[in-house]
N, C-alpha and C positions, 0 to 999 in steps of 0.2 A: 294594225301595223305597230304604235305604239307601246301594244302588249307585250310585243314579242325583243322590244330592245333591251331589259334587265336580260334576259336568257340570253340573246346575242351577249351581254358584254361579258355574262357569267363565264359562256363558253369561250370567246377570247381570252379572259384575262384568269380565269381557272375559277376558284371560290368567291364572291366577295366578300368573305373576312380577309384575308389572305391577303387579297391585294391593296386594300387601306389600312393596314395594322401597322401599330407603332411598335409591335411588340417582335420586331424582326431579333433572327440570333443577331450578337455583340461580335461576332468573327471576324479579323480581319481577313483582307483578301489581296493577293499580288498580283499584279499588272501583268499575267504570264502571256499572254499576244505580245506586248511591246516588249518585251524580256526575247523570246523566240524570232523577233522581228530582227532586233537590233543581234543577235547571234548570228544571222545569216548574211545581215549586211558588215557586221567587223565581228568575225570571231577571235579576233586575239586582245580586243580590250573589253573588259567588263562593263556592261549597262552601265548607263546611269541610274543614280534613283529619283525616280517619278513621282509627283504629290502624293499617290497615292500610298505610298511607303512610308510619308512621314508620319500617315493619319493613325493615332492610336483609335481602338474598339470603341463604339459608341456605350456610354454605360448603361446599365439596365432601366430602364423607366423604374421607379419604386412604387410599388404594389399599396402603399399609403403615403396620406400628402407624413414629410416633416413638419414640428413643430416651430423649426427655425428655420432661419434661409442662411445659406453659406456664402461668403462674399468676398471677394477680388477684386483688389480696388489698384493697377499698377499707372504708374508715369515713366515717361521714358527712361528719369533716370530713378528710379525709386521705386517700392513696393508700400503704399499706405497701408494696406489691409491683407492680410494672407488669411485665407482660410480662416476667416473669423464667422463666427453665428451671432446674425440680428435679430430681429424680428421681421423687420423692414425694412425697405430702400427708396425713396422718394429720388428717379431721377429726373432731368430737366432735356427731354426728349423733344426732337424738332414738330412732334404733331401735340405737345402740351406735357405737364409735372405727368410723370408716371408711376403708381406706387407698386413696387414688385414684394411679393407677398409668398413663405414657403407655399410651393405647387402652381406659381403662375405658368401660364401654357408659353412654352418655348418663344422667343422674339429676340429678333434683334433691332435696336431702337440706334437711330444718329443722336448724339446729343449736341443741343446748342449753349451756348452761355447761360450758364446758369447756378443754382444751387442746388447741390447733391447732398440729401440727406440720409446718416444715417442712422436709423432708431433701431436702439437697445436698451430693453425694459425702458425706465426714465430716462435715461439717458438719450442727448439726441448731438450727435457729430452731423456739421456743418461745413462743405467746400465749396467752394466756389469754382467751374470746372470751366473751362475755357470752350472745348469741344471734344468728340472723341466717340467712343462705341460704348453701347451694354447687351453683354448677350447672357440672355435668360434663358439658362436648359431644363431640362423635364426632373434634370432629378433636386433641383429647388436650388442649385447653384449657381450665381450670377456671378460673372465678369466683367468688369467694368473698367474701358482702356482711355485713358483721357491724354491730351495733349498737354494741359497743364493744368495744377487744381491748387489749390491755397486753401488751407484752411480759414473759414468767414472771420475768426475773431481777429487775424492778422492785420486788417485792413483800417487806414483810419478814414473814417464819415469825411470828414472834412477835404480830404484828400481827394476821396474820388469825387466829392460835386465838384471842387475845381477840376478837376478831370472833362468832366461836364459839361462845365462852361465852355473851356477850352476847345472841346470838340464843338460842341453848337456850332461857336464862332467859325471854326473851321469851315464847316459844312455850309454854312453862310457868303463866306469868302470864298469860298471855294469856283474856280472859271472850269478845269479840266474834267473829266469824267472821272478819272484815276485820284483826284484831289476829291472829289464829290464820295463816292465809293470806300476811301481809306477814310472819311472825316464820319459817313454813315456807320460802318464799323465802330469806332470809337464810341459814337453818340448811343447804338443801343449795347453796344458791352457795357459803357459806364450805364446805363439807365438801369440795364435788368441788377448790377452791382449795386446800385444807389438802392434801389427797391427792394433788393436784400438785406443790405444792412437800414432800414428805415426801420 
């Protein structure tokens, strides 16, 4: 009975190369059902456009890793990094540091407070990232959208352990949930900061 389930799902799902391949065509494709839909219910105004219109083609997977990694580094109101090549990107992902490397296999990671590095040759850039997204695609391009990021040398030591203090005490004082909660915030944003610059 067991034997016979690869041939079952061959025959449903057609080849099994075909149906797990990454290497699908790059074509886009248009929503023509909800195009035809929305014509018959108002034909004198033109469709909307549908997510699917805004998505440009996926790029082609490359056929060898790059030597570098490309990188995107934006804030809401700023662009850090455009289209620069590192080596390396060391970020501060909610399941632990993550180091994305040309040819890592596609992810998207939550970031938490932390220290986003990034190495090129000797050289090594330092942010301090509040939170935000990184999305790592197949062709060794990362994206990296942060809520808000400071470069580490900005910050003075001194400053944030009082920081520190301040929140402890907080979170000490604290009677309400909501008072408990915003003084916990504080206590590990300045801790993982302190730990940074130590």
């Amino acid at each position: 009975m067991l034997r016979q389930v690869p041939r079952v799902l061959v025959r449903a799902f057609g080849s099994s190369r075909r149906c797990f391949s990454t290497d699908l065509p790059a074509a886009s494709t248009t929503d023509t059902t909800f195009v035809e839909a929305w014509k018959q219910i108002v034909p004198n105004i033109d469709p909307p456009k549908t997510p699917l219109s805004f998505m440009q083609p996926r790029p082609p997977t490359p056929t060898s890793i790059p030597s570098r990694l490309t990188v995107n580094f934006v804030l809401p109101y700023q662009s850090e990094l455009s289209s620069k090549e590192v080596d390396q990107v060391i970020v501060p992902a909610m399941t632990g540091q993550m180091g994305v490397l040309p040819g890592h296999v596609p992810t998207i990671a939550e970031l938490k407070p932390g220290v986003l590095l990034v190495l090129d040759g000797s050289e090594t850039t330092k942010y301090f990232v509040s939170s935000g997204f990184a999305f790592i695609h197949a062709n060794s391009v990362t994206d990296i959208v942060a809520v808000e990021a400071v470069p580490l040398d900005h910050f003075d030591q001194s400053l944030v352990q009082k920081g520190l203090a301040d929140f402890t005490q907080k979170l000490s004082t604290a009677s309400t949930d909501l008072e408990k909660a915003e003084a916990q915030i504080g206590v590990d944003v300045y801790s993982t900061l302190n730990f940074a610059l130590a």
